[in-house]
C-alpha positions as CSV (number, residue, x, y, z in Angstrom):
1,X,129.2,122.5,111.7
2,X,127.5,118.7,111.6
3,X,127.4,118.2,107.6
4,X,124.9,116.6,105.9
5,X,122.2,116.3,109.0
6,X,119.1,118.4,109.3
7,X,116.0,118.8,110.8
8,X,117.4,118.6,114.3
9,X,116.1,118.0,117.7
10,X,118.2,119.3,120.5
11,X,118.3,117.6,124.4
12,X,120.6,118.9,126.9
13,X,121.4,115.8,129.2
14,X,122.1,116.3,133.5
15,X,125.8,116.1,133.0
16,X,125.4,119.3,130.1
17,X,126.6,117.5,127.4
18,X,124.6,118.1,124.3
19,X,122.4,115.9,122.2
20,X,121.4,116.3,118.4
21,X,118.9,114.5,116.9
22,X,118.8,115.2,113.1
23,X,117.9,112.8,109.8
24,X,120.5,112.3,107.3
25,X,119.6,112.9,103.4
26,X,119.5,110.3,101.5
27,X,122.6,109.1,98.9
28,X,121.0,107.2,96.7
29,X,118.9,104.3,96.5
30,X,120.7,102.0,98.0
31,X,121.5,104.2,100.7
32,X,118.0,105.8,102.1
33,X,118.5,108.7,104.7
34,X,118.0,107.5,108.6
35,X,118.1,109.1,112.0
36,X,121.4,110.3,113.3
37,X,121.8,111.0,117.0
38,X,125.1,112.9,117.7
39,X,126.5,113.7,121.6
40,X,128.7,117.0,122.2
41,X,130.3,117.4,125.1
42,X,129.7,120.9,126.8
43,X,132.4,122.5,124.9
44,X,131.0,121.1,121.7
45,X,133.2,118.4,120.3
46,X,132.1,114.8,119.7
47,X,131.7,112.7,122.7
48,X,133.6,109.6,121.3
49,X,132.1,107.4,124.6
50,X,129.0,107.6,122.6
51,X,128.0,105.4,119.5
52,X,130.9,105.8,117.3
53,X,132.9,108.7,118.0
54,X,129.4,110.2,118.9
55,X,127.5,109.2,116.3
56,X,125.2,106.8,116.1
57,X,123.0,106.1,112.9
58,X,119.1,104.0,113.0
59,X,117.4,102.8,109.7
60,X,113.7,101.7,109.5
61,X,113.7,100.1,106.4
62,X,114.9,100.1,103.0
63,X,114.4,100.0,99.3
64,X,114.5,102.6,96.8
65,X,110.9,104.4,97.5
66,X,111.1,105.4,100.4
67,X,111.8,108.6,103.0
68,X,111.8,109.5,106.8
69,X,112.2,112.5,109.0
70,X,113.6,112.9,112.1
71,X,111.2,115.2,114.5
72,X,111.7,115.4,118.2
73,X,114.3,114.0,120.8
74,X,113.9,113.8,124.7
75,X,115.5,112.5,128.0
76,X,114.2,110.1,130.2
77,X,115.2,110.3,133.7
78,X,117.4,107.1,133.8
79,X,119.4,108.8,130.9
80,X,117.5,106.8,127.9
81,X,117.0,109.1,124.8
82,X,113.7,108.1,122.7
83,X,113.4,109.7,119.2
84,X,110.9,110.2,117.3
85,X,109.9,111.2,113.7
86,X,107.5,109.9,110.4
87,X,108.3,107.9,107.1
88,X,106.6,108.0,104.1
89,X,106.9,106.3,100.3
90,X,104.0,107.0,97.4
91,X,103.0,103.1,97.4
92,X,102.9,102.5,101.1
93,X,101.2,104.9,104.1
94,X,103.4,107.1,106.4
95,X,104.1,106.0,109.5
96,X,105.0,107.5,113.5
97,X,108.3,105.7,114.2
98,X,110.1,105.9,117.5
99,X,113.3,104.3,118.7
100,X,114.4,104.2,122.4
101,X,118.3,103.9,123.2
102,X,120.4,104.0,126.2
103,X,123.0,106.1,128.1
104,X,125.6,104.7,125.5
105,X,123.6,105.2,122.3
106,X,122.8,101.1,121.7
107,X,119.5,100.3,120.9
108,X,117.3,99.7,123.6
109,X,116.0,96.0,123.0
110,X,113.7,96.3,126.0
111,X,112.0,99.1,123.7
112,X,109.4,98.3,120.7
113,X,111.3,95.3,118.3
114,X,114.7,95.4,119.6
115,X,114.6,99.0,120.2
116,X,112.5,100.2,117.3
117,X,108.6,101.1,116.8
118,X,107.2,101.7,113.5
119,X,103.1,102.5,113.8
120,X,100.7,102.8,110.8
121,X,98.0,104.9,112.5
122,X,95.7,104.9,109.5
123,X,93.3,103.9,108.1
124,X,94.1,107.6,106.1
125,X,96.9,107.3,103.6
126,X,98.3,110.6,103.8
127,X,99.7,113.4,106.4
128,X,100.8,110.8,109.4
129,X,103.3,113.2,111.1
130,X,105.4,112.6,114.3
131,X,105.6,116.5,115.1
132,X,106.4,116.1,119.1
133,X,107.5,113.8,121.5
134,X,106.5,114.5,125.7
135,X,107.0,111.9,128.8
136,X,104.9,111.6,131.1
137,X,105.6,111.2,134.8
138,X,104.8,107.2,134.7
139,X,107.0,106.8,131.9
140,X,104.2,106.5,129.2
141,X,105.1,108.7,125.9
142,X,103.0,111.0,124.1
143,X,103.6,111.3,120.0
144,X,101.4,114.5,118.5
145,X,101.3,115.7,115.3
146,X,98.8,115.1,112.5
147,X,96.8,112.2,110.9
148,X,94.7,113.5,108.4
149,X,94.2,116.0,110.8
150,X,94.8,117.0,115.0
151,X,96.3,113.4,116.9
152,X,97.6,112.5,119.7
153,X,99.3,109.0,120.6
154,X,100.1,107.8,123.6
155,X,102.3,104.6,124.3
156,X,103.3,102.5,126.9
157,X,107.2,102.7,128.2
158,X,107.8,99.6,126.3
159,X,106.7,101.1,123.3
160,X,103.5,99.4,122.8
161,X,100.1,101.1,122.5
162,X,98.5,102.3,125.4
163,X,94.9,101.5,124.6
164,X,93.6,103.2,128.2
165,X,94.2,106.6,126.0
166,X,91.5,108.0,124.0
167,X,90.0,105.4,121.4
168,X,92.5,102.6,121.9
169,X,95.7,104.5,122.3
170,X,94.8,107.4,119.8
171,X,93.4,110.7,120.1
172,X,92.1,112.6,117.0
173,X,89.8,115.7,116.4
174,X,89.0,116.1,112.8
175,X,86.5,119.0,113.1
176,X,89.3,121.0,112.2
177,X,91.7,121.4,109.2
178,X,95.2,121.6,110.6
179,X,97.4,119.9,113.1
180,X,99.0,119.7,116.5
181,X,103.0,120.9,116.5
182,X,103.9,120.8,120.2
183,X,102.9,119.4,124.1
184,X,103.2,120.8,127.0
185,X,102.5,118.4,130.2
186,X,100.9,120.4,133.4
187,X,101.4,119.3,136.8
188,X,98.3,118.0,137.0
189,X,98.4,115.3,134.2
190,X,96.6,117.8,131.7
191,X,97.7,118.2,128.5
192,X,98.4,120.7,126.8
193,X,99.0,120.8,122.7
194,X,99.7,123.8,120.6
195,X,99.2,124.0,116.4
196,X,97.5,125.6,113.9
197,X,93.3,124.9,112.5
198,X,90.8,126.5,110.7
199,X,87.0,125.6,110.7
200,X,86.8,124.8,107.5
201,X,89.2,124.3,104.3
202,X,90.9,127.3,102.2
203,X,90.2,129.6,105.9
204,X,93.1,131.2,107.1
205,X,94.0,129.1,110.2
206,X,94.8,130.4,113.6
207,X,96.4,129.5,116.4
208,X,94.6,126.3,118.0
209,X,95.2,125.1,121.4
210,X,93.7,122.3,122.9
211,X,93.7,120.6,126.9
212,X,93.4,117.5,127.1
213,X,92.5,114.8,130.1
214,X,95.6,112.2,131.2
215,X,92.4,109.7,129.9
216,X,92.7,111.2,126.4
217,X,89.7,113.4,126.3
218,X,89.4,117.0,125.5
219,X,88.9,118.9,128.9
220,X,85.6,120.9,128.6
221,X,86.4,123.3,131.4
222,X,89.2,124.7,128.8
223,X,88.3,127.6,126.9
224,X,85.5,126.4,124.4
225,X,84.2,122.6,124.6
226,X,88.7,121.8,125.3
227,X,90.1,124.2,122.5
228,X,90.4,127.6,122.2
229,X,91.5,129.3,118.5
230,X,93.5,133.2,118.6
231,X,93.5,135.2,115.8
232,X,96.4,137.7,114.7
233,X,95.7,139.8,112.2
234,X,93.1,137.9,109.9
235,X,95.7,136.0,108.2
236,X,97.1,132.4,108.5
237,X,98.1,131.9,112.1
238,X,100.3,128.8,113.4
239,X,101.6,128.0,117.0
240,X,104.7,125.8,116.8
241,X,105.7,125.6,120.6
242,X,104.0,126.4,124.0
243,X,105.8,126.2,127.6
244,X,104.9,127.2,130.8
245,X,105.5,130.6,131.9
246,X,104.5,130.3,135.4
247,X,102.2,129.0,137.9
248,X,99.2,130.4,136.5
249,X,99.6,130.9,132.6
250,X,101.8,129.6,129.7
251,X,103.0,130.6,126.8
252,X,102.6,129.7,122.9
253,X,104.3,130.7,120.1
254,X,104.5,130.4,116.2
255,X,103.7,133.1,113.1
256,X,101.0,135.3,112.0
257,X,100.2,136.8,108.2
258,X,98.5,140.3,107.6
259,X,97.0,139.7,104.2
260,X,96.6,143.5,104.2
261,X,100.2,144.7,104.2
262,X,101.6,141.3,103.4
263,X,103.8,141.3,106.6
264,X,105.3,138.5,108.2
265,X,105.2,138.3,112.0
266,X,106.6,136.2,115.0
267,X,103.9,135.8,117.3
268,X,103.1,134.9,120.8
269,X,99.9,134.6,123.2
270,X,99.7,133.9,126.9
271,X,97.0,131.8,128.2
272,X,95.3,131.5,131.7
273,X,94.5,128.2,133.4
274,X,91.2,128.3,131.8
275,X,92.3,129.1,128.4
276,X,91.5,132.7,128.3
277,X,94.4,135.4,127.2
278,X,96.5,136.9,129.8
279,X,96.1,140.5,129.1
280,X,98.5,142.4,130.9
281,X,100.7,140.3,127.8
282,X,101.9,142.9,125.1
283,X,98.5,143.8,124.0
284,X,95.5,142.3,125.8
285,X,97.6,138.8,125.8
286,X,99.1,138.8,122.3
287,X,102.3,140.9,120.8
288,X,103.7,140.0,117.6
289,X,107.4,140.9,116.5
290,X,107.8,141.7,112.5
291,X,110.4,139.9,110.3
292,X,111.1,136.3,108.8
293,X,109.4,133.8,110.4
294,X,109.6,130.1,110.9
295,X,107.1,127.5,111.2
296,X,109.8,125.2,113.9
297,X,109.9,128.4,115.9
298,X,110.6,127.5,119.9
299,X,110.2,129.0,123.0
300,X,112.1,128.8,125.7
301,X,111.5,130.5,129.5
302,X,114.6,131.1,131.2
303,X,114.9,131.6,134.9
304,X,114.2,134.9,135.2
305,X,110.8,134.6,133.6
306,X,112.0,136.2,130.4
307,X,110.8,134.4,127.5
308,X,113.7,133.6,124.4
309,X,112.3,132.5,120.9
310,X,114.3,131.1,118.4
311,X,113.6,130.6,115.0
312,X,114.3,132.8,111.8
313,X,115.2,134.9,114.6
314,X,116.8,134.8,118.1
315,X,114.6,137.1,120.2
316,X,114.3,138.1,124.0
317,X,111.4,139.3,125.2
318,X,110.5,140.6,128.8
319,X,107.6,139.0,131.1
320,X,105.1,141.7,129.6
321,X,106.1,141.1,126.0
322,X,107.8,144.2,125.1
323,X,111.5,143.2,123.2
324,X,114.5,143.6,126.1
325,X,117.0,145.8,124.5
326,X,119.8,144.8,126.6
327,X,119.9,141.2,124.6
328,X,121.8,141.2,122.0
329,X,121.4,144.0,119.3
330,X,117.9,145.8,120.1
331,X,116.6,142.7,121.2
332,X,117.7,140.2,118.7
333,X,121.0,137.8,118.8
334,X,123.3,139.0,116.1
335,X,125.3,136.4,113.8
336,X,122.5,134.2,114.0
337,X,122.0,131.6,111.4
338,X,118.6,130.3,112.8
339,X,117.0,127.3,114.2
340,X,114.7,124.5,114.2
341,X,115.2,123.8,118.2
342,X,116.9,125.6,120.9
343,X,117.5,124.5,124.5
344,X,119.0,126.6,127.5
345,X,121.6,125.0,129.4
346,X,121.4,125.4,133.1
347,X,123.4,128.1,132.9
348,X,121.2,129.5,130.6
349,X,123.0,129.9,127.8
350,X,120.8,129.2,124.8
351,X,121.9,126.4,122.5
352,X,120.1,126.6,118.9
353,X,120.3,123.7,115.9
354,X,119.9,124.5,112.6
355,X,120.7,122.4,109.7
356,X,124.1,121.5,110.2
357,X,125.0,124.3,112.7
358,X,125.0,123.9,115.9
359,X,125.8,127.0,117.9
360,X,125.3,128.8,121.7
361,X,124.3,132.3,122.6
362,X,126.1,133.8,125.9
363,X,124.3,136.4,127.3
364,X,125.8,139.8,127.4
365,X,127.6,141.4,131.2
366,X,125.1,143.3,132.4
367,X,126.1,146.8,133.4
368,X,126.3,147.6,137.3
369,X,125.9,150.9,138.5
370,X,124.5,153.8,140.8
371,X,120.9,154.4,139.9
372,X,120.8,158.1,140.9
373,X,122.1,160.5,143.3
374,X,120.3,161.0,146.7
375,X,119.0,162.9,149.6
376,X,118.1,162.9,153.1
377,X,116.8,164.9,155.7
378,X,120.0,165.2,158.9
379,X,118.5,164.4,161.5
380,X,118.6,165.6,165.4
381,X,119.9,162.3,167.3
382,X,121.4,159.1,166.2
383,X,121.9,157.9,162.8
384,X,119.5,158.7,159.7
385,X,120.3,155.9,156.8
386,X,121.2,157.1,153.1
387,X,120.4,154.3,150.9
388,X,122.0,154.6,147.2
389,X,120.9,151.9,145.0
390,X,123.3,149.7,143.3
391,X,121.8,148.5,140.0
392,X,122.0,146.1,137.1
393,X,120.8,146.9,133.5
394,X,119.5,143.4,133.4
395,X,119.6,140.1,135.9
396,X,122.9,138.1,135.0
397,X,122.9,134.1,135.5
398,X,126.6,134.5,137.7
399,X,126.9,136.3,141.2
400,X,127.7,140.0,140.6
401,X,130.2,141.2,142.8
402,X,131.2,145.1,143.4
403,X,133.2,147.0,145.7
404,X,132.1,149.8,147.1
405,X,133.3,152.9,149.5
406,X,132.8,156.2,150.6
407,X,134.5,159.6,149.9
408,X,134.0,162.8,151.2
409,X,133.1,165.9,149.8
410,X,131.8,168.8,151.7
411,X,130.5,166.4,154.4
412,X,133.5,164.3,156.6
413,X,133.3,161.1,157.3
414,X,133.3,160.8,161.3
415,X,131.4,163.9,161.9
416,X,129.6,164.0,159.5
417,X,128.3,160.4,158.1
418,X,130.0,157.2,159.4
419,X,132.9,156.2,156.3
420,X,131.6,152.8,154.7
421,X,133.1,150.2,152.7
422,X,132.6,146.7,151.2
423,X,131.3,144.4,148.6
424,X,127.9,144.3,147.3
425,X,126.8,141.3,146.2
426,X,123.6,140.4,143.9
427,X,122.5,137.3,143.6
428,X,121.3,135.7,140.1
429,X,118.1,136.6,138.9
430,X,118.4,139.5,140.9
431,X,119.0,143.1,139.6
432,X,119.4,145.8,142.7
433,X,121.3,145.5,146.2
434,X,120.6,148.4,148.6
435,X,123.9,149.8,150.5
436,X,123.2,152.0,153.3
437,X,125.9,154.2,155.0
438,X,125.1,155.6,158.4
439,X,124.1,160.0,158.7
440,X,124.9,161.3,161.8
441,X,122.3,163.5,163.7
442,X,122.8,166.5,165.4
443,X,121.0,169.7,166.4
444,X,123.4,172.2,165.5
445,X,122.5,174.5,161.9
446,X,124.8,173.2,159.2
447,X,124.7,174.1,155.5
448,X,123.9,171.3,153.6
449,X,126.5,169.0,152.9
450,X,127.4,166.5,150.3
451,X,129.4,162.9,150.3
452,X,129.6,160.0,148.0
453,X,129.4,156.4,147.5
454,X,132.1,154.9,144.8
455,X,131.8,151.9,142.7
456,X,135.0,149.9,142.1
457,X,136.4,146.6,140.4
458,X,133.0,144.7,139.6
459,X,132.9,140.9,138.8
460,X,130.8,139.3,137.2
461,X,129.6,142.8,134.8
462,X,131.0,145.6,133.7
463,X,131.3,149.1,135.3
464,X,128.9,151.7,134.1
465,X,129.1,155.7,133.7
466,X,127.5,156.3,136.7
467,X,130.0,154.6,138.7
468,X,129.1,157.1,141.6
469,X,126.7,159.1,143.3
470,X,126.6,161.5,145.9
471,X,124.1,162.4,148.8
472,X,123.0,165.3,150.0
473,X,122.6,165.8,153.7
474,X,119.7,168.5,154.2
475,X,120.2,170.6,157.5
476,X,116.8,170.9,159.4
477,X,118.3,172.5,162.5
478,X,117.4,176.2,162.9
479,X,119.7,179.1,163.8
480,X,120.1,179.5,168.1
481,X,119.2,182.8,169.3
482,X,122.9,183.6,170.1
483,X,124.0,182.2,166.5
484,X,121.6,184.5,164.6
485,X,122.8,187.5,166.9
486,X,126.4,186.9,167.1
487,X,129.1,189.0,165.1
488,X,130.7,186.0,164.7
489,X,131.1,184.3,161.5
490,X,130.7,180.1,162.3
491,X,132.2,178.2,159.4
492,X,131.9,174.8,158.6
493,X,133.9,174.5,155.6
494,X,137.5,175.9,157.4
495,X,140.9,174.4,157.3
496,X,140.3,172.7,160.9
497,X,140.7,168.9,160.5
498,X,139.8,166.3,163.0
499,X,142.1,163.3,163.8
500,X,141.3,160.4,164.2
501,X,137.6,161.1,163.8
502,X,136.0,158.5,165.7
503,X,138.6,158.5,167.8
504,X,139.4,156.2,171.2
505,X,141.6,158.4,173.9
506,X,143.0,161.5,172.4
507,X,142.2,163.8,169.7
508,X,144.1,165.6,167.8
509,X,142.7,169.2,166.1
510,X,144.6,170.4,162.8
511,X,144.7,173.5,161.1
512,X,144.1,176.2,163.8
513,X,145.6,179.6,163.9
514,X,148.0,180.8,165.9
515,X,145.8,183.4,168.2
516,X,144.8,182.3,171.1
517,X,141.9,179.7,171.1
518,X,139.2,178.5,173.1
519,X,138.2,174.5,172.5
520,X,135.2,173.2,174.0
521,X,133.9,169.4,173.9
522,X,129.7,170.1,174.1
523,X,127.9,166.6,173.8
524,X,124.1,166.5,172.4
525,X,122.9,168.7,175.0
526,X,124.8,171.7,175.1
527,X,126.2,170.8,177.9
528,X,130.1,171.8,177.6
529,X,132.1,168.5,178.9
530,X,135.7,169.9,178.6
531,X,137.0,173.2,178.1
532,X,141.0,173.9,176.9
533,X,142.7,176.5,175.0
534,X,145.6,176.9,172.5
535,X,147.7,178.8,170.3
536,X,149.5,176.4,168.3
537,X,148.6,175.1,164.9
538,X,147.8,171.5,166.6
539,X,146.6,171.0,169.9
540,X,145.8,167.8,171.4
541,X,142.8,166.5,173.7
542,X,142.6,163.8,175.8
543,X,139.0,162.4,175.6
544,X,139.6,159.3,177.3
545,X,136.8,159.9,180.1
546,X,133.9,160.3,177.8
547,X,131.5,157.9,177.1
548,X,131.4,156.5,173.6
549,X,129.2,158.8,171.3
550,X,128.9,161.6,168.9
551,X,130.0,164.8,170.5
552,X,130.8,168.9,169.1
553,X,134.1,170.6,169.2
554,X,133.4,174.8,169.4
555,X,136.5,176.2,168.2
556,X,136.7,179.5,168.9
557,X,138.7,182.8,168.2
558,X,138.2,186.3,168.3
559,X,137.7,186.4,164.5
560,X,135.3,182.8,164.3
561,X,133.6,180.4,165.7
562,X,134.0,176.7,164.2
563,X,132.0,173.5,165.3
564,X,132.8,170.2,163.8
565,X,131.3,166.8,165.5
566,X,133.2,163.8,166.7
567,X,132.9,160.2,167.4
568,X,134.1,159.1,170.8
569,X,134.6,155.0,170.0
């Protein structure tokens, strides 16, 4: 909880730790409000190696009629923060003002007048607003936001105007009522801005967005002359924040208003290159979420390509725009209190400011499990691979780890399939790993048999219901001649046990009655290799002299015939 400061802009710095920028109401008249920047360390306290016990506060001027509002915060690269925000008073016109400080929070002398710049853009009295800060890639800062209208101002790195932008250093477009809320810098030096216009005054607005050229020109390639406007539902429209969603299309968000039902909606549109909608997005490029909106609603892009918007509401919305369920409650973040920024961390936990909250969203264990039970056709020769799917109910930031193994069922492992075992392992951003355990092929008629794959001891998530999953191995070996003619009975599911099964120089057979018994090593030919008999309830077979592979044991009495395969390591 940060009393008393609101309006905040929120920077997450290399090292993690946290940076607010928020404006501090004013007291009285002797005490007008003023930017405060605040540090948190990454587990949220103060960071006392900054300011004054990690505060620092910045006046402009003072006197008894006046105001100012703290806007937008952001990071250089050598670890100088550069604020940004307006001031206003009824006898005097408002103002952009910026200050520039270093790692430590001190003023940056080097900046503006010993660290400070305070801009009349005029010559219009009213509606100067510092709504964004962006920096470009030379060092050169852009300030949008509204002068009577759509501006854009771009300074030097000391602060100064840069009068190689636009007309001398300022960019504005007054065919249009409205303003310009956020930036969004593209690889290429383009820029593009985000806010809400209408064509002419007491029209609901809509969403405006506007490319411009790194000289401070609209780009005509862009949608329509450099701007394109989207429309919601006939209502006032306003875009508050845009970001890049990928390489080929980004993403703007804000509110929309049905006049017809009176509803409220969160509202976002993806854009191509050229400024026309993406329409594989929600519904041809637009989808709009109902409920209280916000007109400092951001959005955010996390790793994974899913896009997060926080305002009234903490939302989470998949890359096609439909709401993913598995944030949060239905969608939504619960115990929420709002936002007028949000960040993600490079963990990606989402940090959102509000009015003197300051809070962070972790993202719920995903859920790691089977996806479904299997089949696969046997085989005559070799191995034939069953592939069970191991599966997350959404991508997770950590590694997922997740034991795994194999138990029998009416298939054995060494005759049948090949017993596996291990961890799988998917990788962040990831939501499947494929584990494959070995069927062994033969041409002998079986019934169709059935083993299973087991999940165990996940980290990283938590263990679903379908913590298992079995496969079926389908026979697709015919009856012989002399099987389908024979009196006797050839069973696959008897008491006759294997041990060890792949074994190295002897064999051991379990389970067997105590008639006389005929035991005959066939490999995948037919061919019989060894022939023994026995009338004890465990015989033994040396197997030493065979080559390694998969070879039949016929078991025979006068009541049955059993065959069971073996591995020969």
């Amino acid at each position: 909880n940060i009393d008393s400061v609101y309006n905040a802009s929120i920077c997450i710095q290399p090292d993690g730790k946290i940076v607010v920028l928020g404006t501090h109401g004013q007291v009285d008249n002797y005490h007008p409000n003023y930017f405060v920047l605040l540090r948190h360390t990454i587990d949220g306290s103060l960071d006392s190696s900054f300011g004054i016990n990690g505060r620092v506060n910045t006046y402009f001027d003072s006197g008894p009629d006046f105001g100012l509002l703290a806007t937008s915060l952001l990071i250089q690269p050598d670890g100088k923060l550069v604020a940004g925000g307006f001031k206003w008073g009824s006898a005097q016109p408002q103002y952009y003002i910026l200050a520039r400080y270093l790692p430590d929070g001190t003023l940056d002398s080097a900046f503006g007048e010993n660290g400070k710049v305070i801009h009349e853009i005029g010559p219009f009295p009213k509606e100067n607003e510092l709504n964004v800060l962006a920096l470009q890639a030379d060092g050169k800062i852009l300030a949008g936001g509204n002068s009577d209208g759509y501006c854009v101002v771009r300074y030097k790195a000391n602060g100064s105007i840069d009068s190689s932008f636009a007309n001398n250093g300022i960019l504005r477009d007054q065919n249009f009522y409205g303003g310009l809320s956020d930036l969004l810098l593209q690889k290429d030096g383009k820029i593009i801005t985000a806010g809400g216009a209408a064509y002419a005054f007491n029209v609901p607005q809509d969403f405006l967005i506007n490319r411009i050229s790194s000289n401070g020109t609209f780009d005509s390639s862009f949608g329509t002359n450099g701007f394109v406007l989207t429309d919601f539902y006939g209502g006032s429209d306003g875009a508050s924040s845009v970001v890049q969603l990928n390489d080929t299309s980004f993403i703007v968000g804000g509110y929309a208003h049905n006049d017809t039902t009176s509803s409220n909606y969160n509202a976002f549109a993806v854009y191509k290159k050229n400024g026309n909608l993406f329409r594989p997005f929600g519904v041809n490029g637009k989808t709009t979420i109902a409920g209280p909106t916000s007109a400092n609603m951001k959005v955010l892009v996390d790793t994974y390509g899913r896009i997060i918007s926080a305002g009234s509401i903490l939302v989470r919305l998949n890359t096609n725009g439909i709401v993913d369920s598995t944030f949060g409650e239905n969608g939504k973040a619960i115990n929420f209190q709002g936002a007028q920024d949000a960040v993600l961390q490079a963990d990606q936990k989402i940090v959102t400011m509000n009015s003197g909250f300051l809070q962070r969203f972790i993202e719920d264990e995903p859920i790691v499990s089977i996806a479904k039970n299997i089949s696969l056709i046997e085989g005559n020769i070799g191995y034939s691979a069953a592939k069970f799917k191991v599966l997350l109910n959404h991508s997770s930031a950590s590694t997922v780890k997740v034991n795994y193994t194999t138990k029998n069922g009416t298939a054995q492992a060494g005759s049948d399939y090949v017993a596996a075992s291990g961890t799988a392992t998917i990788k962040p951003g990831n939501v499947s790993k494929i584990v494959t355990v070995n069927v062994i092929g033969d041409n002998t008629y079986e019934s169709n048999e059935k083993f299973s794959l087991v999940l165990t001891n996940p980290v990283n998530a938590l263990l679903g219901d379908l913590d298992s999953a079995t496969c079926t191995i389908k026979n697709d070996d015919p009856l012989s001649s002399q099987q389908q003619t024979s009196t006797d009975a050839i069973s696959y599911n008897s008491t006759i046990k294997l041990f060890p099964n792949p074994a190295k120089d002897q064999l051991t057979i379990g389970g067997l009655s105590s008639q006389l018994t005929t035991v005959c090593v066939i490999d995948m030919r037919g061919k019989t290799i060894i022939q023994t008999s026995a009338n004890n309830r465990t015989s033994t077979i040396n197997i030493k002299q065979l080559s390694p592979r998969v070879y039949y044991l016929r078991i025979a009495t006068a009541e049955k015939v059993t065959t069971l395969k073996f591995i020969k390591q």
